[in-house]
NUDRENPA-700667 format. One line per 5 residues: their letters; for each residue y, x, z of N, C-alpha, C. Coordinates in steps of 0.1 Angstrom, whole numbers, plus 2048, in hexadecimal, padded with zeros to 3 digits. Layout:
# NUDRENPA-700667
a = Y/X/Z/Y/X/Z/Y/X/Z  ...
This chain:
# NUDRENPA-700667
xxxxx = 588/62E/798/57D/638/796/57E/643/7A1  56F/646/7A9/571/650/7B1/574/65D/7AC  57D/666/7B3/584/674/7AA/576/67A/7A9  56A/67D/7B4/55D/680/7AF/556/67D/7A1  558/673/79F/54F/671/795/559/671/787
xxxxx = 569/674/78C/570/677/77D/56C/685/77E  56B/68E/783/56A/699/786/55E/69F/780  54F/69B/780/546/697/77E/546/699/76B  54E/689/768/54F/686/758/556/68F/751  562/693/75C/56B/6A2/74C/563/6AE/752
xxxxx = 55C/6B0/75B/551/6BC/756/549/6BC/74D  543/6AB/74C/537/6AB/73E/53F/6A9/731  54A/6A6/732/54D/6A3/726/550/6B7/71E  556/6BE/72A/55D/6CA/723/553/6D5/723  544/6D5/728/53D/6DE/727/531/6DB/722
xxxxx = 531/6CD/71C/527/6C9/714/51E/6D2/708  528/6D1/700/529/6D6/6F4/52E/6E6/6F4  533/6E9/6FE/533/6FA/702/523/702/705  52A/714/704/51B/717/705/51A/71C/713  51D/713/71B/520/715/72E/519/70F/734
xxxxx = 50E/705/732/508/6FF/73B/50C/6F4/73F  50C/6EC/73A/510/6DE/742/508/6DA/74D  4FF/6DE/74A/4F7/6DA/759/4F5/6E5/765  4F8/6EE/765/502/6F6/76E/508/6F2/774  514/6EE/76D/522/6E9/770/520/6DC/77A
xxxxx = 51A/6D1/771/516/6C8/77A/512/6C9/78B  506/6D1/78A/4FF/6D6/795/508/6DE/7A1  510/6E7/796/51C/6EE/7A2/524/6E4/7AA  525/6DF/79E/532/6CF/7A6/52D/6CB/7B1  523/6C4/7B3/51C/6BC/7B7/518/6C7/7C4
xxxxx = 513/6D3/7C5/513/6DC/7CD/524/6DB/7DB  52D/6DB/7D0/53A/6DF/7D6/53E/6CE/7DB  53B/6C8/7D4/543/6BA/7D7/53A/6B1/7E3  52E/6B8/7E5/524/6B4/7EC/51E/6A2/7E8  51A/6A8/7D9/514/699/7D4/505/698/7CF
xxxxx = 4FF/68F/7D8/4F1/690/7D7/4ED/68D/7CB  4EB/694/7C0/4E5/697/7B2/4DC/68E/7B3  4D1/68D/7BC/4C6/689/7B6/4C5/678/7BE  4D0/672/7C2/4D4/664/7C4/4CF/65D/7B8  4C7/654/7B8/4C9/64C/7A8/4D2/645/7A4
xxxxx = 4E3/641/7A9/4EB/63D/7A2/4F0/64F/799  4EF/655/7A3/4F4/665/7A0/4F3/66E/78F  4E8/667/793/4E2/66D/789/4E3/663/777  4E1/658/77B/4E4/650/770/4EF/651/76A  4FE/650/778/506/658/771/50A/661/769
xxxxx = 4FE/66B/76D/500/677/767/4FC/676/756  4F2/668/757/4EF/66B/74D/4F7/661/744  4FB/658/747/505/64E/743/50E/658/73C  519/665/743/521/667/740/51F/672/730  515/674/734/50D/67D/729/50C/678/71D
xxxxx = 50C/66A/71E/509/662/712/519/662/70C  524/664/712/531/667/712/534/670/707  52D/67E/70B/532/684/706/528/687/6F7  51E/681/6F8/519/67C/6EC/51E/677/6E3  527/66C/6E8/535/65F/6DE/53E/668/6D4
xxxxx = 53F/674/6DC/54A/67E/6DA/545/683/6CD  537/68A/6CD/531/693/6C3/530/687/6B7  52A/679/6BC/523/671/6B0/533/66E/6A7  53E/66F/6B0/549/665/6A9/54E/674/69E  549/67F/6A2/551/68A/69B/548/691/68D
xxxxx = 53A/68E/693/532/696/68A/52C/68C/683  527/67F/685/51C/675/680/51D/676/671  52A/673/669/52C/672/65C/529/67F/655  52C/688/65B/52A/696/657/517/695/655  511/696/661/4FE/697/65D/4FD/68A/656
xxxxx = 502/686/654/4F8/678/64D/4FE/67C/63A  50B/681/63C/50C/682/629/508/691/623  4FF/695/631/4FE/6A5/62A/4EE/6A7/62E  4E8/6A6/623/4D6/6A6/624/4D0/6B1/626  4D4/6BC/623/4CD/6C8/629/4CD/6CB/638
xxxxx = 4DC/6C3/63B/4E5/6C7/64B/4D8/6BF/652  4D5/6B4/64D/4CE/6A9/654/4BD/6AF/651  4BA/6B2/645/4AD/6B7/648/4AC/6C3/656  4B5/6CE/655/4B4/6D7/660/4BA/6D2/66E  4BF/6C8/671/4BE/6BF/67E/4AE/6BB/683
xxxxx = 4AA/6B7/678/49F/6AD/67B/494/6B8/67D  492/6C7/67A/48A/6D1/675/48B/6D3/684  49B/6D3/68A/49C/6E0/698/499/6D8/69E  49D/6C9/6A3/498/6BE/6A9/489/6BE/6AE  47E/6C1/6A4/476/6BE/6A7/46A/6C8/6B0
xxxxx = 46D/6D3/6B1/465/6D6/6B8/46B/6D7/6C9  47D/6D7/6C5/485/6D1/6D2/47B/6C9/6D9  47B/6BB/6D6/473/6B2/6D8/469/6B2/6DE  462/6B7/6D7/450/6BD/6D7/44D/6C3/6E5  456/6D1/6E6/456/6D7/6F5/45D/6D0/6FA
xxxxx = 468/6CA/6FA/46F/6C3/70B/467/6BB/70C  461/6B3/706/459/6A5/709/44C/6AE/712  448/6B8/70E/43C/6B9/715/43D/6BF/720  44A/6C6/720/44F/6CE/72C/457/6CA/735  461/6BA/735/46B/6B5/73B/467/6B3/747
xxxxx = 45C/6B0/74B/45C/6A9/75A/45B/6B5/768  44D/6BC/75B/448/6CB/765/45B/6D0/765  460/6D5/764/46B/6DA/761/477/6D7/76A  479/6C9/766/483/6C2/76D/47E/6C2/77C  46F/6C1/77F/46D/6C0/792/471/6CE/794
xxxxx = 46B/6D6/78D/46B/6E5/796/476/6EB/794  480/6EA/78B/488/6F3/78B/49A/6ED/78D  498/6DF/78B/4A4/6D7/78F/4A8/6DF/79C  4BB/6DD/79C/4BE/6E4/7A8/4C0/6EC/7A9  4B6/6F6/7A4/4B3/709/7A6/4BD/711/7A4
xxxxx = 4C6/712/7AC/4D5/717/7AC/4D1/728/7AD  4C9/72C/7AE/4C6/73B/7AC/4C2/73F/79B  4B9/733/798/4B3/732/78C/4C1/731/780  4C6/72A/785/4D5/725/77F/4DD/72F/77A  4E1/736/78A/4EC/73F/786/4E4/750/77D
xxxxx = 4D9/750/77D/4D0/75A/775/4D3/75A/76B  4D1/74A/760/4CB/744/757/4DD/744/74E  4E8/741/75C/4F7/746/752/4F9/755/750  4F5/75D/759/4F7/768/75A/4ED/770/74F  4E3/76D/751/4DC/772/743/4E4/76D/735
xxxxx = 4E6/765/735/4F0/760/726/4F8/768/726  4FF/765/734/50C/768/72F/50C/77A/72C  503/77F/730/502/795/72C/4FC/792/71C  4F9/786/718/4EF/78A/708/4FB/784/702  501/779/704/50F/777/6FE/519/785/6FB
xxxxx = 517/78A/704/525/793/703/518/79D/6FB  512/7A2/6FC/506/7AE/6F3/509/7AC/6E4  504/7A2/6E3/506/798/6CF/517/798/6D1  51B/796/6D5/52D/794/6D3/532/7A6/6D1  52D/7B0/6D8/531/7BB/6D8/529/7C5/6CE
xxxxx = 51B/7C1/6D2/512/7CF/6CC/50F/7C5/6C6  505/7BC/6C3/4FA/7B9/6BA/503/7B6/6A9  510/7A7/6AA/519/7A8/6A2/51C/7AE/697  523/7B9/69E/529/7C6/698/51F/7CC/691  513/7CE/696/506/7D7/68E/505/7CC/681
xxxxx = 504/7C0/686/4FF/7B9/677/508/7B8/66C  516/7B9/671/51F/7B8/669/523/7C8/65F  520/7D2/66C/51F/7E0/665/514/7E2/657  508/7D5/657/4FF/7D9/64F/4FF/7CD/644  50A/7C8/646/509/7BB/63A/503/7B1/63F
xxxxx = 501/7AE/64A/4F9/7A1/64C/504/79A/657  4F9/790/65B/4FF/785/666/50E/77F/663  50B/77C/655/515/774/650/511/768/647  506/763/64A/4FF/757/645/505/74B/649  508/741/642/50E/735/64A/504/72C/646
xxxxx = 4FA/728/63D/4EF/71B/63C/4E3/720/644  4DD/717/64D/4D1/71D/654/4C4/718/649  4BC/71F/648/4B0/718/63F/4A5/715/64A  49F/70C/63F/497/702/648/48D/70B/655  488/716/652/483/723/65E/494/727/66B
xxxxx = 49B/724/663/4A4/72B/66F/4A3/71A/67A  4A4/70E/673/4A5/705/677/49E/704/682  491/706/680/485/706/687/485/713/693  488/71C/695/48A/721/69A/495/722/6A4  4A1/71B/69D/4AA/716/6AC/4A6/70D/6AD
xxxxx = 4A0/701/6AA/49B/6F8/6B1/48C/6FB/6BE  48A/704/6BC/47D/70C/6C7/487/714/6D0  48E/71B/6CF/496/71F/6D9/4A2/716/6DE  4A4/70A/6D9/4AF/701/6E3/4A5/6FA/6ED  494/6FA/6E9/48C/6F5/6F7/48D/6FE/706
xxxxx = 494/70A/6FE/491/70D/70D/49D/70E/714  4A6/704/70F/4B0/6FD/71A/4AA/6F6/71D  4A2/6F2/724/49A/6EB/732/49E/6F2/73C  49C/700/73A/4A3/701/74B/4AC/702/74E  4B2/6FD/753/4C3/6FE/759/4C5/70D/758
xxxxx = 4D3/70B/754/4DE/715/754/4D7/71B/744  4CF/718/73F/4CD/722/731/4DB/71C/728  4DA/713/728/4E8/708/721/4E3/706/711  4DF/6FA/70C/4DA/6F9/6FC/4E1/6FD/6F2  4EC/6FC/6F5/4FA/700/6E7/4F5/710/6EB
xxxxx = 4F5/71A/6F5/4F5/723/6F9/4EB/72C/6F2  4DD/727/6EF/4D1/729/6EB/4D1/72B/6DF  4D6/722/6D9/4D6/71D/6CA/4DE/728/6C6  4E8/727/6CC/4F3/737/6C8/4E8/743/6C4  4E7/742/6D4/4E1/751/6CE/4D6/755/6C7
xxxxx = 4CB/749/6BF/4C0/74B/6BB/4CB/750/6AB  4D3/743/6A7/4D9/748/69B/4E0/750/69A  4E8/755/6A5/4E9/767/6A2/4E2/76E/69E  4D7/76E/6A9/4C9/777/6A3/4C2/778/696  4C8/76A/68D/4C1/766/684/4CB/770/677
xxxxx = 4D2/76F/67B/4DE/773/671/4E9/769/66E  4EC/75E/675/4F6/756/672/503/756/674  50A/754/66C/51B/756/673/51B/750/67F  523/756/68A/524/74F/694/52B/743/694  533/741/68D/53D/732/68A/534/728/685
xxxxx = 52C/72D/678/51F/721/673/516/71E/684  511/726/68A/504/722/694/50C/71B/69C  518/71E/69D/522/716/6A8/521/706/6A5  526/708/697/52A/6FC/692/51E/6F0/696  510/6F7/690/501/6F3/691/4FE/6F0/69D
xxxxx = 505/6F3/6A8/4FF/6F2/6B5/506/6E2/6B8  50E/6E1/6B2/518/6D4/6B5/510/6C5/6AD  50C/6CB/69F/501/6C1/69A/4FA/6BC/6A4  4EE/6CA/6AA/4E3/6CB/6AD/4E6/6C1/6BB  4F3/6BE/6C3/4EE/6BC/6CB/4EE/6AA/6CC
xxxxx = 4F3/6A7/6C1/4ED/698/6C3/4E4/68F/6C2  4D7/693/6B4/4C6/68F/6BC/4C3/691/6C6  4C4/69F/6C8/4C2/6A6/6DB/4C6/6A1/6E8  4D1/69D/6E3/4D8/695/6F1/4D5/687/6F2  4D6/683/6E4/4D1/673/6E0/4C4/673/6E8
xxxxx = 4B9/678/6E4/4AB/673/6EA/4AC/677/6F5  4B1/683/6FA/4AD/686/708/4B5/679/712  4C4/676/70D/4C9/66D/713/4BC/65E/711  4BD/659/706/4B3/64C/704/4A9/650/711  4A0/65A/70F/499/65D/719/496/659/721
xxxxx = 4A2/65E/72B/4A5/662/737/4AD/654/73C  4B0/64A/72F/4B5/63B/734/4AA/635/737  4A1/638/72E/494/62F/72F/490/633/73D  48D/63A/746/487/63E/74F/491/638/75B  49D/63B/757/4A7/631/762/4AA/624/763
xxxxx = 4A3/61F/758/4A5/60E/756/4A7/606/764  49D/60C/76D/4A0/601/779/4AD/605/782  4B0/610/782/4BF/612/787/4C6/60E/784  4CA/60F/775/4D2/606/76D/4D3/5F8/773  4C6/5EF/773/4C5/5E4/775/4CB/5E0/787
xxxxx = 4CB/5E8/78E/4D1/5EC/79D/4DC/5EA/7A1  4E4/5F2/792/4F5/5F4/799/4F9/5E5/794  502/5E3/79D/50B/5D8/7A2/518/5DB/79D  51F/5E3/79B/52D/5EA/793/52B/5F0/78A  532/5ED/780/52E/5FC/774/53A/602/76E
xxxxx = 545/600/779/553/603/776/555/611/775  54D/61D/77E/54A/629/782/543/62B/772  539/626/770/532/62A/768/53D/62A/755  545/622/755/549/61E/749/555/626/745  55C/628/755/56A/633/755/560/641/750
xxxxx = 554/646/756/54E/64D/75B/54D/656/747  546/64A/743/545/64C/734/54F/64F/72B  55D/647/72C/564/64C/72B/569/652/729  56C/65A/735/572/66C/735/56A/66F/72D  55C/671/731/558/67E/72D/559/67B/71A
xxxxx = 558/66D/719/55A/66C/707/568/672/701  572/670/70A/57C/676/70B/57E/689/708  579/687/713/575/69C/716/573/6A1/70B  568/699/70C/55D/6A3/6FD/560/6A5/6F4  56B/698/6EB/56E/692/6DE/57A/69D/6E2
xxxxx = 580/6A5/6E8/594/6AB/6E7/58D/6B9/6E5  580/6BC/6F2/578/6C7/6F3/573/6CD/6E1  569/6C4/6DD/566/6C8/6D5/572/6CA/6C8  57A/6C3/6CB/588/6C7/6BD/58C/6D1/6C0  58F/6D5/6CC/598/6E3/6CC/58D/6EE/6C8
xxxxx = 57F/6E6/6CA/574/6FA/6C9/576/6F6/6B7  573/6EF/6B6/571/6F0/6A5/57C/6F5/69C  589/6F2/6A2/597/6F8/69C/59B/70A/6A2  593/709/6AA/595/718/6AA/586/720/6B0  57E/71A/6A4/56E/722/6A4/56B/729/69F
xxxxx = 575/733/698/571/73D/68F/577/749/69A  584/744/6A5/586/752/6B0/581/74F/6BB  575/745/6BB/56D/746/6C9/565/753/6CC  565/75B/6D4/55E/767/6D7/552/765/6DF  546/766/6DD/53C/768/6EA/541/76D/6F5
xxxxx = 545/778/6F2/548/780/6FE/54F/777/70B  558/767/707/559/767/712/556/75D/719  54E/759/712/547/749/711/53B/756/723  535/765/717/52F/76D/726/532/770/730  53E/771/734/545/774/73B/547/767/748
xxxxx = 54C/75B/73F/54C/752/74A/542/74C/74C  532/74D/746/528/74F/74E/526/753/758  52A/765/755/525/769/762/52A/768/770  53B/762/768/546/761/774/53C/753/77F  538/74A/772/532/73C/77A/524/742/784
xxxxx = 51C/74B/77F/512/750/78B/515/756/796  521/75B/791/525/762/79D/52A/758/7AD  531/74C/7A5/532/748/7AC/529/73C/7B3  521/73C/7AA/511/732/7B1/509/73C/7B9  50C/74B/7BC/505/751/7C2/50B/755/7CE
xxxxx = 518/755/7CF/525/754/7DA/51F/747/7E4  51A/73B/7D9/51D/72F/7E6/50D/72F/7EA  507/733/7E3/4F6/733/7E8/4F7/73A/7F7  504/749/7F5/4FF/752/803/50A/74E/80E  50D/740/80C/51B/742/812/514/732/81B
């Protein structure tokens, strides 16, 4: 396996399900490693490996949404207007703003100052007042992070990222929205991945090796599946604050190689 494309898989696998941007990360790589993103083996990979770290979430969480019916009505509630807007916004989106390494490092940097805001000020005010200690979302909170994870369409917003902070705002424990964002992200990934296979079908049908592609999945099922054990065993001392921080460490440095 080329070290590029292992390189590639344990980025997707360990920032998947983080609220960092995986497609940042990607993009930065591929910036530094000098790998043409928009190649169509490149890209399939990309999406190949994604389905990876999908293996990860379905092997950990599946039994969980399927024996708990409220969990699964409010999947299907946030899902759907997810759906609704990427579907009608995915293409306009993906031409104009794919790449946008200015757009990118904005889009972490803005997170990452409202991560640390809710982690410092907002938090503490709700906790001072009795609130923001909710752990079930009701079918309105559902819906409403499901309308603000659409607008992870543009790069660098990051979907786990979004979802965070709508259910802060909503009043949710931060450990419940956390948890929720880990549900949330397997219809979301599922279709957009289905998607985005269907649209590559004839690439697929192209490659000649799929040894790259199989290691490729791998890892990142690997990554994601050790990734997501360690956040869920210690998700109650995750802090925004630094999840903001190495946002803005990450713009900083996409804005270093833009002027450099």
């Amino acid at each position: 396996m080329h070290i590029i494309y292992f390189i590639l898989a344990v980025l997707e696998g360990f920032t998947e399900y983080l609220p960092i941007s995986s497609t940042a990360h990607l993009i930065l790589a591929g910036k530094i490693l000098a790998i043409d993103l928009v190649d169509p083996y490149v890209k399939f990979y990309l999406l190949f490996i994604q389905l990876g770290a999908l293996l990860a979430g379905a092997i950990l969480f599946t039994k969980r949404i399927l024996t708990d019916r409220s969990l699964l009505i409010n999947l299907i509630v946030s899902f759907i207007p997810t759906a609704i807007i990427g579907f009608a916004l995915y293409k306009v989106f993906k031409q104009l703003l794919e790449g946008n390494l200015p757009l990118i490092a904005a889009m972490l940097a803005i997170g990452g100052f409202v991560f640390i805001y809710l982690e410092k000020v907002f938090i503490p005010k709700m906790m001072a007042m009795g609130q923001g200690e909710r752990t079930v979302l009701t079918i309105k909170d559902a819906a409403i992070v499901g309308i603000a994870q659409a607008i992870a369409i543009v790069p660098g917003v990051s979907r786990s990222g979004v979802t965070i902070v709508a259910g802060v705002l909503l009043g949710l424990k931060k450990t419940a929205i956390f948890e929720y964002t880990f549900f949330l992200a397997l219809p979301t990934l599922g279709a957009a991945v289905a998607y985005d296979a269907f649209k590559s079908r004839d690439t697929l049908a192209a490659i000649s090796s799929y040894s790259d592609l199989v290691l490729g999945f791998a890892v990142a099922a690997v990554v994601g599946f050790f990734t997501l054990l360690v956040v869920r065993k210690y998700l109650a001392r995750l802090s925004l604050t630094g999840f903001g921080w190495y946002r803005i460490v990450l713009a900083a440095i996409i804005i270093a190689i833009i002027f450099t």
